[in-house]
C-alpha positions in Angstrom: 141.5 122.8 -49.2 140.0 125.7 -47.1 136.6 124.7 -45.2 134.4 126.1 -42.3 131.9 125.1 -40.1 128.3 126.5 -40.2 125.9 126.5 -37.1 124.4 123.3 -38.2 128.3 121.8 -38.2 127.9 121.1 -42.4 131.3 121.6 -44.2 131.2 124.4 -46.4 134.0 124.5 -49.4 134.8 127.3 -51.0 134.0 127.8 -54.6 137.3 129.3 -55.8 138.5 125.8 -54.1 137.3 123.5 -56.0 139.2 120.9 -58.0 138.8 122.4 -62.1 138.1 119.9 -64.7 140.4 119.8 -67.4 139.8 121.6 -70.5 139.0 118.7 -74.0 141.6 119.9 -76.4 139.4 120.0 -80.1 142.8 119.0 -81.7 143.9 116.2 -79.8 140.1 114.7 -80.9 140.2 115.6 -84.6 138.5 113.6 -87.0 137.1 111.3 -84.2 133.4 110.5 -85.2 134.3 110.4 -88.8 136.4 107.6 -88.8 134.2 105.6 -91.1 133.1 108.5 -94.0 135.1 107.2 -96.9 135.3 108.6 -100.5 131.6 107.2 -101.8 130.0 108.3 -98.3 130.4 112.0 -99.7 128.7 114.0 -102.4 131.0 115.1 -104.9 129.4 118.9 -105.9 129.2 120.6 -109.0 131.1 124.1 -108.9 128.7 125.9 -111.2 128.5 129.9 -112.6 125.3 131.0 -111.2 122.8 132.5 -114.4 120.2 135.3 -113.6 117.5 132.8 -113.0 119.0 130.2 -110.3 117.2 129.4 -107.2 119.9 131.1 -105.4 119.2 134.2 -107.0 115.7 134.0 -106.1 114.1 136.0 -103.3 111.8 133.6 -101.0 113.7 130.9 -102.2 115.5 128.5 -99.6 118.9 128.8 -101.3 118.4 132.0 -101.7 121.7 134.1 -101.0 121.4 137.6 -100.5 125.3 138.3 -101.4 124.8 136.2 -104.7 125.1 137.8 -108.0 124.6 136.2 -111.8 127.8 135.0 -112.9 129.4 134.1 -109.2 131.1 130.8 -108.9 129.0 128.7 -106.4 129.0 125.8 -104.9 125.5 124.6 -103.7 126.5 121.2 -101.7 128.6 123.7 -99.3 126.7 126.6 -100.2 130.5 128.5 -100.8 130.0 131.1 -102.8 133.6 132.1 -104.8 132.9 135.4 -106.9 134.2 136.0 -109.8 137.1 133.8 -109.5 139.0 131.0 -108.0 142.0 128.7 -108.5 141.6 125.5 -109.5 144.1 122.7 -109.6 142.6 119.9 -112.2 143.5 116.4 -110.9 141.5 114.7 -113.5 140.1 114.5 -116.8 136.9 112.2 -118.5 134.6 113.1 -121.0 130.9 111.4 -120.9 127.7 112.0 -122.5 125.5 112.6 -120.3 122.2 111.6 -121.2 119.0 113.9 -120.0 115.9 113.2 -119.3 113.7 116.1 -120.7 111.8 118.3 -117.9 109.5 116.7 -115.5 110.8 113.3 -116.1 113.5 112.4 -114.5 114.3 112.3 -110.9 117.9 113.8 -110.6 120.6 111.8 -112.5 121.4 111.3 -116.1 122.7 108.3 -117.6 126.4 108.4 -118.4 127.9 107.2 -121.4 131.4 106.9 -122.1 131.6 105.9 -125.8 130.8 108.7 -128.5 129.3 106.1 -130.3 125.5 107.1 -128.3 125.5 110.2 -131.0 124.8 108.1 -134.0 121.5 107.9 -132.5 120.9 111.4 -132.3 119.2 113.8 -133.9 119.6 117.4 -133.3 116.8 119.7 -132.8 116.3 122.7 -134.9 114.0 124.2 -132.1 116.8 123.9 -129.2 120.0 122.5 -131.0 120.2 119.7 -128.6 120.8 116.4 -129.7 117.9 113.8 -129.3 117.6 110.2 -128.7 114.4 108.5 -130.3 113.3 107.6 -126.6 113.2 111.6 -126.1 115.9 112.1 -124.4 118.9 114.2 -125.3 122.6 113.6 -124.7 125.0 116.3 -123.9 129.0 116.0 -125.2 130.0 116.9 -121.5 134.0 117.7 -120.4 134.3 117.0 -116.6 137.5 118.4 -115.1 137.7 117.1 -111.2 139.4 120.1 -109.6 140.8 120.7 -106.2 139.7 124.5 -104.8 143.0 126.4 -103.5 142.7 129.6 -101.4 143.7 132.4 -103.6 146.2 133.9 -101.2 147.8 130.8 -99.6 147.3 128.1 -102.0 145.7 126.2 -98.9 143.7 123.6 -100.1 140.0 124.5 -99.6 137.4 121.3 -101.2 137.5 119.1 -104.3 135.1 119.5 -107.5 133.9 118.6 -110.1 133.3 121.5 -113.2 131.8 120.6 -116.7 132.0 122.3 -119.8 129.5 121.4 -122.1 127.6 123.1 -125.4 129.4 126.9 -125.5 132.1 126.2 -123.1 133.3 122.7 -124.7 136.0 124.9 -126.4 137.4 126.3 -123.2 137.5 122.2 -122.2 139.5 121.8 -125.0 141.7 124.3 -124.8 142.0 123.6 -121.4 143.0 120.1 -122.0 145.5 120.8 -124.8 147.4 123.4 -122.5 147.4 120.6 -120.0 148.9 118.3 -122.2 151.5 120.3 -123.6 152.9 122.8 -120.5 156.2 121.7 -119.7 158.6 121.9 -116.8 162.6 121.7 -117.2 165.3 119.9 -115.1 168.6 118.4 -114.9 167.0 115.5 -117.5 165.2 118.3 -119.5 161.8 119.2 -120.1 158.9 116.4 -119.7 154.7 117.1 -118.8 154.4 116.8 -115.0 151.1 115.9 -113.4 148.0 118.2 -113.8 147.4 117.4 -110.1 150.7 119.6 -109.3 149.5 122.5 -111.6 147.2 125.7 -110.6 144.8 127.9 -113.3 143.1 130.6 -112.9 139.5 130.5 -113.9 137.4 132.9 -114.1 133.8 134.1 -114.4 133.6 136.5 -118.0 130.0 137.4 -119.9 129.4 136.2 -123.2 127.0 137.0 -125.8 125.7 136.0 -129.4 124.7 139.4 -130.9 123.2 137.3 -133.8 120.7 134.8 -131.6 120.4 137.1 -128.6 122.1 135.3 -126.1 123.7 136.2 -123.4 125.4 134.2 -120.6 128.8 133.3 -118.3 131.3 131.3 -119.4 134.8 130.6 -118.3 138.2 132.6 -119.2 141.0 129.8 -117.9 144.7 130.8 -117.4 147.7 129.2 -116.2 148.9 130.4 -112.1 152.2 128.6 -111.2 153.4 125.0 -110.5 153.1 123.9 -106.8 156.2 123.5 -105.8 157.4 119.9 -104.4 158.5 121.2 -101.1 157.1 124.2 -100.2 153.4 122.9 -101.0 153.7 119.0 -100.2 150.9 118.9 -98.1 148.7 120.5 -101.0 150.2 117.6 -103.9 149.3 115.4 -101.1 145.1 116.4 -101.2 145.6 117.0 -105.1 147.5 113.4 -106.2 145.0 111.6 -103.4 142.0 112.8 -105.0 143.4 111.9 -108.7 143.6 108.4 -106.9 140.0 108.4 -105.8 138.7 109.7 -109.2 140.3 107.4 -111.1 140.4 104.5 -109.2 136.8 104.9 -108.0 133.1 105.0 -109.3 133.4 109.4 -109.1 129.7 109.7 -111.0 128.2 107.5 -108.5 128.7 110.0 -105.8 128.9 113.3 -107.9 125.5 115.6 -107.0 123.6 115.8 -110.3 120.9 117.8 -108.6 123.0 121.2 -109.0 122.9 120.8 -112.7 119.5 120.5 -113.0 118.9 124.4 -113.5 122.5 125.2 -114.9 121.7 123.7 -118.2 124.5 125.7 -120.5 123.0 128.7 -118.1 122.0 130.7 -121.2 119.3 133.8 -120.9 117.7 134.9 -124.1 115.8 137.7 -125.0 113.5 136.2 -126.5 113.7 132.6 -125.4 115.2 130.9 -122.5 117.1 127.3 -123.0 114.9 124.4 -121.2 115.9 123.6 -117.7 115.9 119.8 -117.5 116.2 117.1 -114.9 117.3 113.4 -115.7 116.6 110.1 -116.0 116.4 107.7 -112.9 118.6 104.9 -114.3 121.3 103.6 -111.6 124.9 104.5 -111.9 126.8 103.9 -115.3 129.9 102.3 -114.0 
């Protein structure tokens, strides 16, 4: 180490001299102050198709986005907006009726019922066609798919979701589900239904209208992409069969974020009439 002497005999080290700290490596440290997070620690967001009225849409709003149009695929826990499109590989499947608070009521959850049996109480409305409970809430038939987001290029793995389908796009549920229970693979043993955790669709955003009501609104078009392969995309079947596991062995509506459905209700626009936004009941978790 180079030093000198100055005229009141003090050592003076150079700068360039000086003993450099080691760089912290990000990589060798990942994951370190999330050790504890678990499955229920997270919000579990709805992926919903964003409707000429949503706050994000909204000029002066706080979630207002600037790059957002009606019809884009958004997720508003991440704040990812998708466009038009996305692929989607859907891990699991349960159908609930979800029961609603009606506006100003409710505090940001709805009660979940799993039996169909909760719409022999209900009466639908000829004012809204929503089906009504005599307390005054109404129950909605509701298809959740819990998907895992891939990147459209490299079939990375991007986030997990949860999508439903409920009132116009309960047929595209169904359909959805029927193709999933009925693609087949074939190998040396022949043909059998593999997992819909290793399987990728394409789904997206397409406008929809009823000439005779005057509605108009974004639903889902939902094709078939390719298989993941068992090799080649391992680590993806890894995310997508771990997050089956935590669906279905898990309380998945305790932690999903009901808050992002609260203005997406069917996310129809009238002409003359617009559907009414709702937000739901405070009863604790179903499960």
């Amino acid at each position: 180490m180079k030093a000198s002497l100055n005229e009141d005999k003090q050592v003076v080290i150079s700068k360039d001299k000086l003993p450099t700290k080691a760089k912290i490596s990000l990589r060798e440290h990942a994951g370190e102050g999330t050790e504890n997070i678990t499955a229920k620690d997270q919000k579990l967001p709805i992926l919903k198709l964003l409707h000429s009225s949503s706050p994000v849409l909204e000029e002066g709003n706080p979630m207002f986005n600037e790059k957002a149009r009606a019809g884009d695929i958004y997720n508003e826990v991440s704040q990812t907006l998708y466009g038009k499109t996305i692929l989607a590989v859907p891990c699991h499947y349960i159908n609930t009726y979800n029961e609603w608070a009606p506006k100003g009521q409710g505090v940001g959850r709805p009660t979940i019922h799993l039996k169909e049996s909760i719409m022999d109480q209900c009466k639908k409305s000829d004012q809204d066609n929503k089906d009504y409970l005599p307390n005054g809430n109404y129950v909605e038939d509701t298809g959740n798919h819990f998907c895992y987001i891939v990147d459209e290029k490299t079939y990375e793995p991007l986030e997990s979701v949860l999508i439903t389908m409920k009132m116009s796009q309960k047929s595209k549920s169904k359909g959805w589900n029927s193709t999933l229970n009925n693609k087949t693979k074939t190998d040396d043993l022949g043909s059998y239904i593999p997992p819909s955790w290793s399987s990728v669709y394409k789904l997206s955003s397409i406008k929809e209208e009823n000439t005779k009501e005057g509605y108009k609104w974004h639903g889902w078009s939902i094709t078939f992409d390719k298989w993941l392969d068992e090799n080649k995309d391992a680590h993806v079947l890894e995310k997508t069969k771990g997050f089956y596991e935590t669906v279905s062995q898990n309380d998945i509506f305790g932690k999903v974020d009901f808050e992002a459905e609260m203005d997406e209700q069917d996310s129809k626009v009238s002409k003359q009439k617009k559907p009414a936004q709702v937000t739901a009941n405070t009863q604790d978790d179903p499960f």
